[in-house]
C-alpha positions in Angstrom: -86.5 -53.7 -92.7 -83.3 -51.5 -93.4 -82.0 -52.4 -90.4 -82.6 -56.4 -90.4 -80.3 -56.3 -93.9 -77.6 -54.0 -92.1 -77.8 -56.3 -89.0 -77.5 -59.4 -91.3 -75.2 -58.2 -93.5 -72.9 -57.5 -90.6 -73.3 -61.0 -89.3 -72.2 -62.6 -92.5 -69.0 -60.2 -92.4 -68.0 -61.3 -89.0 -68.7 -64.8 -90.3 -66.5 -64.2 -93.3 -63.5 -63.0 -90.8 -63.7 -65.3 -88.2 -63.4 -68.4 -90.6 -61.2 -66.8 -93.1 -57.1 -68.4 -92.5 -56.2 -64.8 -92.3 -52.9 -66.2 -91.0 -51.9 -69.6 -90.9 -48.3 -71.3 -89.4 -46.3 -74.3 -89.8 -43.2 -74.8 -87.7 -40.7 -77.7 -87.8 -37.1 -78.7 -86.4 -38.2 -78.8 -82.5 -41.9 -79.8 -81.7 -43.6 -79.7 -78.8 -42.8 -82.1 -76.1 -39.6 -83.4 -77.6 -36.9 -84.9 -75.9 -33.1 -84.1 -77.0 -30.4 -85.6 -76.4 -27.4 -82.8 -75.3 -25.2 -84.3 -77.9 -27.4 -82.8 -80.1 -28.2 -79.7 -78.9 -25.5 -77.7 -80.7 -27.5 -78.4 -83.8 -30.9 -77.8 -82.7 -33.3 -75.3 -84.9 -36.5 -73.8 -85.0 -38.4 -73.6 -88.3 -41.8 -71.2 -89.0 -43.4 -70.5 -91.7 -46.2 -67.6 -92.2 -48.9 -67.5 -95.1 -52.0 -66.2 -95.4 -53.6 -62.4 -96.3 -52.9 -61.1 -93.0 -49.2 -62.6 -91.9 -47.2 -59.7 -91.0 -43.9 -59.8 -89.4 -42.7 -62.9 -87.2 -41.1 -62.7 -83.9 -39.6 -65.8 -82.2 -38.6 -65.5 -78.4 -36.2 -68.7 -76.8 -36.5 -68.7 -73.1 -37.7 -65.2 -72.6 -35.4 -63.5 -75.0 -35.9 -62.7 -79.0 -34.0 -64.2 -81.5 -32.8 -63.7 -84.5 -33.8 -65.6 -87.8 -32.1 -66.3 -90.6 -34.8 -66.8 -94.0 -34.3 -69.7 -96.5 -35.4 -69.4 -100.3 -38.7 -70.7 -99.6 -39.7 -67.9 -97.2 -39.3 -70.1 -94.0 -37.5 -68.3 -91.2 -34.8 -69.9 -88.8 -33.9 -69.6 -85.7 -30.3 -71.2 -84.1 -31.2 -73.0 -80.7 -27.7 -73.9 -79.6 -27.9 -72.2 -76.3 -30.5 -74.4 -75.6 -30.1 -74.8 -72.1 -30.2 -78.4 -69.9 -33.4 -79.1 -68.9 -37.0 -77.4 -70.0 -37.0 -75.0 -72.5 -39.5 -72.8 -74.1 -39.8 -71.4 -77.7 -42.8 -68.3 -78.1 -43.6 -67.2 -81.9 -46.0 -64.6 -82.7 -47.1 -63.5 -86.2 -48.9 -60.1 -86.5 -51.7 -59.2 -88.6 -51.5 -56.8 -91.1 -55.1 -55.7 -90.1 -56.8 -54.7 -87.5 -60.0 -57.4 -87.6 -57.6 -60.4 -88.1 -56.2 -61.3 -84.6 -52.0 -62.1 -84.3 -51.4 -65.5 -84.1 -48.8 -67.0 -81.4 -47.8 -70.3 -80.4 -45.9 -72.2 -77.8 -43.5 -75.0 -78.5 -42.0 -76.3 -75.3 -38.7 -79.4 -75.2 -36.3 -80.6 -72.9 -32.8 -80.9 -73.3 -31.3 -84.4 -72.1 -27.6 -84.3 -71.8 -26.1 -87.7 -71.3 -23.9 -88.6 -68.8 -20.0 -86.7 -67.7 -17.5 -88.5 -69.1 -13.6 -87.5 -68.6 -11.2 -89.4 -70.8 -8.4 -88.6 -72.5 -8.0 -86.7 -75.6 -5.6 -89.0 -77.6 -3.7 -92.2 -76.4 -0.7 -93.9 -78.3 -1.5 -96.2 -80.9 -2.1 -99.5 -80.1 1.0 -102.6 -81.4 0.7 -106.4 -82.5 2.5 -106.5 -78.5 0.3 -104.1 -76.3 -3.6 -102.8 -76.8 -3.7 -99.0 -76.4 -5.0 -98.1 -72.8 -8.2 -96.1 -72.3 -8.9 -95.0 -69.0 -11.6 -92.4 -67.5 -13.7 -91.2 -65.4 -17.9 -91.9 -65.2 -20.6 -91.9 -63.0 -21.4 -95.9 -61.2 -24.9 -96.0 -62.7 -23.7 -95.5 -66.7 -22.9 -98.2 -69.3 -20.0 -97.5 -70.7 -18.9 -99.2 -73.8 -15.4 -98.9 -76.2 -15.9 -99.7 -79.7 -19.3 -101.4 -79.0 -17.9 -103.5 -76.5 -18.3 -103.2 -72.5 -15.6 -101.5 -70.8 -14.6 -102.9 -67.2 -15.7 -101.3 -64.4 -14.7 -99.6 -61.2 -16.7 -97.3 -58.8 -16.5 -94.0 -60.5 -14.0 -95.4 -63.2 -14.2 -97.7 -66.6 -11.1 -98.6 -68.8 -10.8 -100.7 -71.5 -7.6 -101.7 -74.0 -8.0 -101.5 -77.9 -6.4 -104.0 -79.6 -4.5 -103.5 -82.6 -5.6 -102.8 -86.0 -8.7 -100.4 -84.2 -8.2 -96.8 -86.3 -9.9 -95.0 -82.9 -12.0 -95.8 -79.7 -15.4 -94.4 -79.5 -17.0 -94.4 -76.6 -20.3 -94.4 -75.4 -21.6 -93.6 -71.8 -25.5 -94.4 -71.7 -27.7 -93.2 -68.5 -30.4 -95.0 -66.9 -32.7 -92.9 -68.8 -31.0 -93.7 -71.7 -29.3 -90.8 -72.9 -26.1 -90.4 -74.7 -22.4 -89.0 -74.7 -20.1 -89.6 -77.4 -17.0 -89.0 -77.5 -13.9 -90.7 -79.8 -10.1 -90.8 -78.6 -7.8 -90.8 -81.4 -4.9 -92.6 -81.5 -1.7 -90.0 -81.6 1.4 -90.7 -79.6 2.7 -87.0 -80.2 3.7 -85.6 -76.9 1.8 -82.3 -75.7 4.5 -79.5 -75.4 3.7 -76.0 -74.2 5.4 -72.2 -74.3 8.6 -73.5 -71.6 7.8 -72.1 -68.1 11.0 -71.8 -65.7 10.4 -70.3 -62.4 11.4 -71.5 -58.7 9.7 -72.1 -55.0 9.1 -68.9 -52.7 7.5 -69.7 -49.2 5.2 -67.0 -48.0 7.8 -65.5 -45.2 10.2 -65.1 -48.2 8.3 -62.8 -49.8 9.8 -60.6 -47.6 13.6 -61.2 -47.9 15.3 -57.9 -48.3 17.1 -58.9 -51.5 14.3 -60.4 -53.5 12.8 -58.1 -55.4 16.4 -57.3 -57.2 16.5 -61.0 -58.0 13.6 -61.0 -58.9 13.7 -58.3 -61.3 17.9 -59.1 -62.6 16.3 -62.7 -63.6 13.6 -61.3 -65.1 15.4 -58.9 -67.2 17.7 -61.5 -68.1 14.7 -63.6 -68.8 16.2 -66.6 -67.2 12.8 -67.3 -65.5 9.0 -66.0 -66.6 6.9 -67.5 -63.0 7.4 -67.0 -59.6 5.4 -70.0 -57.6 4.3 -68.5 -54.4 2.5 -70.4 -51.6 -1.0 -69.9 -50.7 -1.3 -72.2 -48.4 1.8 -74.7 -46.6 2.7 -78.1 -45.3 1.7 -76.5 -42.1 -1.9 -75.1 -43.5 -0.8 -71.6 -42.8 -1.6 -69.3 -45.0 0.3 -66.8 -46.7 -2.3 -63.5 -47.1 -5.3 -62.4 -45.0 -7.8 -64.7 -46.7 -11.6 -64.1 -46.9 -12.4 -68.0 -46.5 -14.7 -68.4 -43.7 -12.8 -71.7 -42.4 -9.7 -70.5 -42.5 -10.5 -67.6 -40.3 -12.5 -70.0 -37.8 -9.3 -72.4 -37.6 -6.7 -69.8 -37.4 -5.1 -70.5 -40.4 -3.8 -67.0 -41.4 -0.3 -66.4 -41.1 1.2 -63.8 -38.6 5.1 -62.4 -39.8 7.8 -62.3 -37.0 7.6 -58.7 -38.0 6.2 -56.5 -35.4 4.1 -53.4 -37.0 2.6 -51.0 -33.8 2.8 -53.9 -31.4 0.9 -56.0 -33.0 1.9 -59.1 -35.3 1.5 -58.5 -38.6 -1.6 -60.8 -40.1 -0.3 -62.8 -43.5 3.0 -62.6 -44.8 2.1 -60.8 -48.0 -0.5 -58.7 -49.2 -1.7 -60.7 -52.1 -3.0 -58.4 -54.6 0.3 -56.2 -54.1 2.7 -59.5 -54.6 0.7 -60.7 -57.7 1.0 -56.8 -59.4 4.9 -56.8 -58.3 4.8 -60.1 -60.5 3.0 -58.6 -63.4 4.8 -55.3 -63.1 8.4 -57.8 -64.0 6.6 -59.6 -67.0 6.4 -62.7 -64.5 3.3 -64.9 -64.1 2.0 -65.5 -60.4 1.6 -69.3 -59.4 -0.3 -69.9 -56.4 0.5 -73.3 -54.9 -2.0 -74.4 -52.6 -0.9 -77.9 -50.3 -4.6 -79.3 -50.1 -4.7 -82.3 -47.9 -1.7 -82.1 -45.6 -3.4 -79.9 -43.5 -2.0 -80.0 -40.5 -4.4 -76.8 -38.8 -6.9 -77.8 -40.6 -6.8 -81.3 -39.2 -5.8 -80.3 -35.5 -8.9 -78.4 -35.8 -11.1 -81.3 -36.4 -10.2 -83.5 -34.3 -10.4 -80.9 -31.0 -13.8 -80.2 -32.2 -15.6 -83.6 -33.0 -14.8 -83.2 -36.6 -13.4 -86.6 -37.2 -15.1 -87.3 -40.4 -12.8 -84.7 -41.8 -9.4 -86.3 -40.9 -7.9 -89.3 -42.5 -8.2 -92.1 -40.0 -6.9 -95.5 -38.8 -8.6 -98.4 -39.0 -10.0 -98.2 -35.4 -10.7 -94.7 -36.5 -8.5 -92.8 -34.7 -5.9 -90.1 -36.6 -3.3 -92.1 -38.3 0.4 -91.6 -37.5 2.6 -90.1 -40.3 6.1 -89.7 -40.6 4.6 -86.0 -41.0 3.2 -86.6 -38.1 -0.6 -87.3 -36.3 -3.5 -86.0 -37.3 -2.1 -84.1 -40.1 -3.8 -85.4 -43.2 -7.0 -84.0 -43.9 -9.9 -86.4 -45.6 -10.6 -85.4 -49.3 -13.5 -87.6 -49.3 -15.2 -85.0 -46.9 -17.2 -82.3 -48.8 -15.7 -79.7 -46.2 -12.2 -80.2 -46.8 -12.9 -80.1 -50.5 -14.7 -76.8 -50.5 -12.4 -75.7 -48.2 -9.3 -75.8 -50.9 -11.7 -74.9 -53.6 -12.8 -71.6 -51.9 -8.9 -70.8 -51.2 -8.3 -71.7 -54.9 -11.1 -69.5 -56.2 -10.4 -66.2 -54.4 -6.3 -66.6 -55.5 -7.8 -66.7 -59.0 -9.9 -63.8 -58.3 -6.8 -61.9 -57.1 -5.4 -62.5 -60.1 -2.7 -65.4 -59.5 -2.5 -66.7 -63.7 -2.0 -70.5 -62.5 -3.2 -72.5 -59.5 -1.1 -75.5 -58.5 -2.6 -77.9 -56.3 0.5 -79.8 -54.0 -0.2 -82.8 -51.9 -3.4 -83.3 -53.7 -3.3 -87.4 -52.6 -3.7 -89.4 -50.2 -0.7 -90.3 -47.4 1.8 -93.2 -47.6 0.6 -96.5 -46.2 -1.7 -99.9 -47.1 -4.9 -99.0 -47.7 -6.1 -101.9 -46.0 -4.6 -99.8 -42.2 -6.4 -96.2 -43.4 -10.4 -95.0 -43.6 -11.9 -92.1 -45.3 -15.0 -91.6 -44.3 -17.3 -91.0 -46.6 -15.7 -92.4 -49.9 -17.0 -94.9 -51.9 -14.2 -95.1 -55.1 -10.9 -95.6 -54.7 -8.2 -93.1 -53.7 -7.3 -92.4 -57.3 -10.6 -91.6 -58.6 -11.5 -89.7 -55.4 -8.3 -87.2 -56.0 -9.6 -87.2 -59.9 -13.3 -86.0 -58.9 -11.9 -83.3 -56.5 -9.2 -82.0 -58.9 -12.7 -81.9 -61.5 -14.8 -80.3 -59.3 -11.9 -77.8 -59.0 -11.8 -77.1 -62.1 -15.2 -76.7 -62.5 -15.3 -73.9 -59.7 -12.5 -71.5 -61.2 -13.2 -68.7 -63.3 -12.6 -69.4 -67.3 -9.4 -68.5 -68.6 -7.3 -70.0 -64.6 -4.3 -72.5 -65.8 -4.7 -75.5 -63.3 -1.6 -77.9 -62.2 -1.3 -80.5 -59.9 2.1 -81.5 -58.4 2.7 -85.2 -58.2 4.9 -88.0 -56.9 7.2 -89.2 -59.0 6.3 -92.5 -58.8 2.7 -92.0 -59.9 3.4 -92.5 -63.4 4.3 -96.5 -62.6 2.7 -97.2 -59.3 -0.2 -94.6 -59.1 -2.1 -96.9 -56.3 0.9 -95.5 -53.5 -1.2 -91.9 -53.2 -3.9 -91.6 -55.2 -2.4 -90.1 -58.1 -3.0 -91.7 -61.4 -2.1 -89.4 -63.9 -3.9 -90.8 -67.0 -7.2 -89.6 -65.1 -5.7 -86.4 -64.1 -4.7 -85.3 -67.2 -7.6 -84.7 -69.1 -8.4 -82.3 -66.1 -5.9 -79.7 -66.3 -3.3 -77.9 -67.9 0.0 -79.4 -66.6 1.5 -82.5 -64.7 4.0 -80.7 -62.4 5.9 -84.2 -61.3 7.9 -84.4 -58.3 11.1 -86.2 -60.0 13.6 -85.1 -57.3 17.0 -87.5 -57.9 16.9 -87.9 -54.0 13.7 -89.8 -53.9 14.1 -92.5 -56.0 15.0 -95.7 -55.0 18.1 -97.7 -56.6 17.6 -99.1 -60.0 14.3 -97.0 -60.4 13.9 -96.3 -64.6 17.6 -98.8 -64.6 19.2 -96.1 -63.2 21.9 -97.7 -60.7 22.0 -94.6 -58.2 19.5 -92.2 -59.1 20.8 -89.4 -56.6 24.2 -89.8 -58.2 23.0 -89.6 -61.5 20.5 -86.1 -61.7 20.5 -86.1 -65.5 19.5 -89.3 -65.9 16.8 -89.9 -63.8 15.4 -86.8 -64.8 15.0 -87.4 -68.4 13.8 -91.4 -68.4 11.4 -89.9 -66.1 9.9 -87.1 -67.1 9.6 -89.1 -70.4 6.9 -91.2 -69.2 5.2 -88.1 -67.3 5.2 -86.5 -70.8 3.3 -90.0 -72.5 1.1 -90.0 -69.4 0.0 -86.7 -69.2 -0.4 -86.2 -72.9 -2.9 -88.5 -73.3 -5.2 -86.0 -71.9 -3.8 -82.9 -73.5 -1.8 -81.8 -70.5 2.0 -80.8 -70.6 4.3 -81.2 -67.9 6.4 -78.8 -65.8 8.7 -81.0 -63.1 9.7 -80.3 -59.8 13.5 -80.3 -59.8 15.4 -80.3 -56.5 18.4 -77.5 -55.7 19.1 -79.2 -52.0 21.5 -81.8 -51.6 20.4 -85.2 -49.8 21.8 -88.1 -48.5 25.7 -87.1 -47.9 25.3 -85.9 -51.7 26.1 -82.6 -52.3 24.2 -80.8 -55.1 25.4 -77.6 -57.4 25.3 -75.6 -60.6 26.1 -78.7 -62.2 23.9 -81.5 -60.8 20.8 -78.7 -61.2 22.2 -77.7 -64.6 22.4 -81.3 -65.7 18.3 -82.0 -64.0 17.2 -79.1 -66.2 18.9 -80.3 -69.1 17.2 -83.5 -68.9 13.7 -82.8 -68.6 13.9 -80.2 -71.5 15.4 -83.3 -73.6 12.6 -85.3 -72.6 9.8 -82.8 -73.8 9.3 -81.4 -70.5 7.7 -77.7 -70.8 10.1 -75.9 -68.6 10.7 -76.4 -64.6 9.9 -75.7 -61.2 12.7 -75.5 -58.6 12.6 -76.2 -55.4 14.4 -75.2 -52.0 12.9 -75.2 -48.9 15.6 -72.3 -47.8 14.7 -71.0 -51.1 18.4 -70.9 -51.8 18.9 -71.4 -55.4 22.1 -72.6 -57.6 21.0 -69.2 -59.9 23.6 -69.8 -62.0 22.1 -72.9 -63.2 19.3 -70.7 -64.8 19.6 -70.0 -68.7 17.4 -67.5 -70.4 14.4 -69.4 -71.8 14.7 -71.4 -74.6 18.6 -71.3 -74.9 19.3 -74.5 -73.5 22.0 -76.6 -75.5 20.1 -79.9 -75.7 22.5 -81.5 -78.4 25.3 -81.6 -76.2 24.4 -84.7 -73.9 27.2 -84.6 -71.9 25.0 -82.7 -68.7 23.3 -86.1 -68.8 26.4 -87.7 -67.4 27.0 -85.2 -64.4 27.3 -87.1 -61.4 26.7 -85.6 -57.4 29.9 -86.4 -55.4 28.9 -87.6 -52.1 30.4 -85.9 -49.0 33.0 -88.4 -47.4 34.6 -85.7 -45.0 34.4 -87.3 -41.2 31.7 -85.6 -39.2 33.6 -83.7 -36.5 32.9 -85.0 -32.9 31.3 -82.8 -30.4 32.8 -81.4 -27.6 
């Protein structure tokens, strides 16, 4: 009988535990099976909170790891989600008993982070007037609905723009997916141009590296701090390229450099050892720019077309190489993923090395009516093709790599020529490095009679738009200036002087000169920031043109 009331008696205890809410939960902020949108996720939370005779301490784990909590007056405990991660994620919670018969309790909540669709646009545009709507212009995927103040923008493949007419305070714009999630994003209107620290440095091929004298000039400017960046080619015009690269393609088309300089028989393989050139640099105080010439390719193209690789030239429209005045088959096809991984490799092991900037040259298409040239393989236009290459780019270097991309000079009015249009650029990288060489424009270009003739002049009206352009995407600009002379006109300290002058008047964040003898007006070169930009008169140096009769042969 003793044993009947012990056996029931433990019965009814068991009972007692096993329904008693020894610990119950309540969670809010994300539930299971919720859907965010990634324009929300850096707000997202996790709420618990624990009652009950046997809730004991609460751990939260987010995608495998624990978390810390943060506890509100009420006792409810939360935990920060903003690393929530694109796609599924998973929050675990477990609450432990305080006793040994009451069991922990744990719980699952699993979501799914949505982001909405890339957008690239620019950061700030000038304001719009009673005479012309403000401009926005950007970059988006073909399947997204893009809209500017609620209203449609117009559409291109891979592009959308829309004007803003006046009296608008901002533009905010709205990219919607086919599964209808969101980005925001709002472009203020500011016309203030985007300056940075001024950077003054010149052009040294690879073979130059070598040049007995360098290093003293290098190290005399330095001191004198008349320049703080050395640009140093990675790869040339040619496609050769400057250091023993690890890129698989490059060593299977031969596109490592060999000196002239014979070590033990042998030539010696790249022109400069990079690591050791980029230290040399840093060793001076002088940052290390690695220029890369992307799609005049002429190796990398010759290549191609010997193997069966034609997809990865630019072609004719009977799809044969086209004909350059650079030459034939010289121009390599951004739209082929190859080509583009190709650069993007070389630009990602300079960064590695250390090189503080990569500069992307010839990052366009080549010269001619569309309607006589095929990429295979693209489906936007040139321009927006360049864009998507110079993101992806940017998307592949470590943090913290300064990108620029060298551009015509004319891109700023006619961006259609190459494939260069800089308000869809800008937003990508750090700088506009514009090509505004006095002996390429044409007469009458910015009302300038004879640009050539005129170096101060031209420079300044132009890198003035280059600075509007390329601020509208938070990007500053560095111009290519030109120490050569051209067209019987001979150039000197002055007419480089006077070039230098006028960008820095027009907001331009310091220079890059070029020569391809690398033979520099030094001279020219003024510490950094000690420019005298209130005396105009270097505006108003002309170039002399050479009338001396040519002497006859023989």
């Amino acid at each position: 009988m003793a044993l009947v009331v012990l056996v029931l008696l433990l019965v009814t205890a068991v009972l007692i535990v096993t329904q008693t809410a020894w610990i119950a939960v309540a969670t809010s902020g994300v539930q299971d099976g919720d859907v965010i949108r990634g324009d929300q996720a850096s707000r997202l939370a996790f709420r618990i909170k624990s009652a009950g005779p046997a809730a004991g301490k609460v751990m939260v784990m987010f995608n495998g790891m624990e978390v810390s909590t943060e506890t509100e007056a009420d006792g409810t405990l939360v935990a920060s989600l903003t690393n929530a991660a694109p796609g599924d994620n998973r929050i675990n919670y477990r609450v432990k008993s305080k006793y040994p018969w009451a069991r922990d309790k744990t719980g699952q909540v699993s979501f799914t982070v949505r982001f909405g669709p890339t957008l690239s646009l620019p950061r700030a545009v000038p304001p719009p007037t009673a005479k012309r709507a403000a401009l926005i212009r950007g970059l988006a995927d073909d399947d997204v609905i893009v809209t500017v103040n609620g209203k449609p923008a117009s559409r291109e493949s891979g592009m959308f723009q829309a004007y803003v007419p006046f009296g608008s305070r901002d533009a905010t714009v709205i990219a919607t997916a086919p599964d209808g999630s969101l980005t925001k994003a709002v472009v203020k209107f500011d016309s203030t141009p985007v300056v940075a620290e001024p950077i003054q440095a010149f052009h040294i091929t690879e073979p130059a590296w070598r040049y007995a004298n360098l290093d003293k000039t290098l190290a005399r400017l330095a001191r004198e701090k008349k320049i703080n960046a050395v640009v140093l080619t990675i790869k040339d015009e040619n496609g050769i390229i400057g250091y023993d690269t690890g890129v698989p393609l490059a060593k299977r088309i031969g596109a490592v450099g060999k000196d002239w300089r014979v070590k033990n028989g042998e030539l010696t393989v790249g022109f400069y050892e990079a690591r050791q050139a980029i230290d040399r640099l840093h060793e001076l105080g002088l940052k290390a720019i690695g220029r890369i010439t992307c799609f005049l390719d002429p190796q990398l193209a010759e290549w191609a077309l010997k193997n069966g690789q034609t997809d990865m030239i630019v072609q004719d429209k009977n799809g044969d190489a086209i004909r350059t005045a650079y030459g034939t088959a010289v121009f390599t096809n951004f739209a082929n993923e190859q080509v583009r991984q190709y650069n993007i490799q070389l630009a990602v092991e300079a960064a590695k090395l250390g090189f503080d900037d990569i500069m992307f040259d010839y990052v366009r298409r080549p010269e001619g009516l569309m309607e006589n040239l095929h990429f295979p393989g693209l489906t936007t236009s040139p321009a927006v093709g360049i864009a998507n290459f110079v993101r992806e780019a940017r998307q592949a270097l470590p943090p913290g790599t300064t990108l620029g991309v060298a551009v015509f000079g004319v891109s700023a009015s006619r961006p259609y020529l190459v494939g260069q249009d800089i308000r869809l650029l800008a937003p990508l990288v750090d700088y506009i490095a514009p090509m505004v060489y006095p002996s390429h424009w044409v007469e009458g270009e910015f009302k300038v009679p004879l640009p050539i003739a005129e170096p101060g002049t031209i420079v300044e009206r132009s890198v003035a738009e280059f600075v509007r352009q390329a601020s509208t995407g938070g990007a500053y600009t560095v111009p290519w200036l030109q120490d050569f002379g051209a067209k019987s006109y001979q150039y000197g300290t002055p007419q480089v002087l006077a070039q230098i002058e006028g960008g820095y008047r027009s907001k331009a964040s310091g220079f890059f000169m070029w020569n391809s003898k690398v033979e520099y007006h030094l001279e020219a070169f003024e510490p950094v920031g000690t420019y005298n930009l209130e005396d105009e008169a270097g505006s108003n140096v002309t170039a002399v043109r050479n009338t001396t009769p040519k002497k006859s042969k023989g």
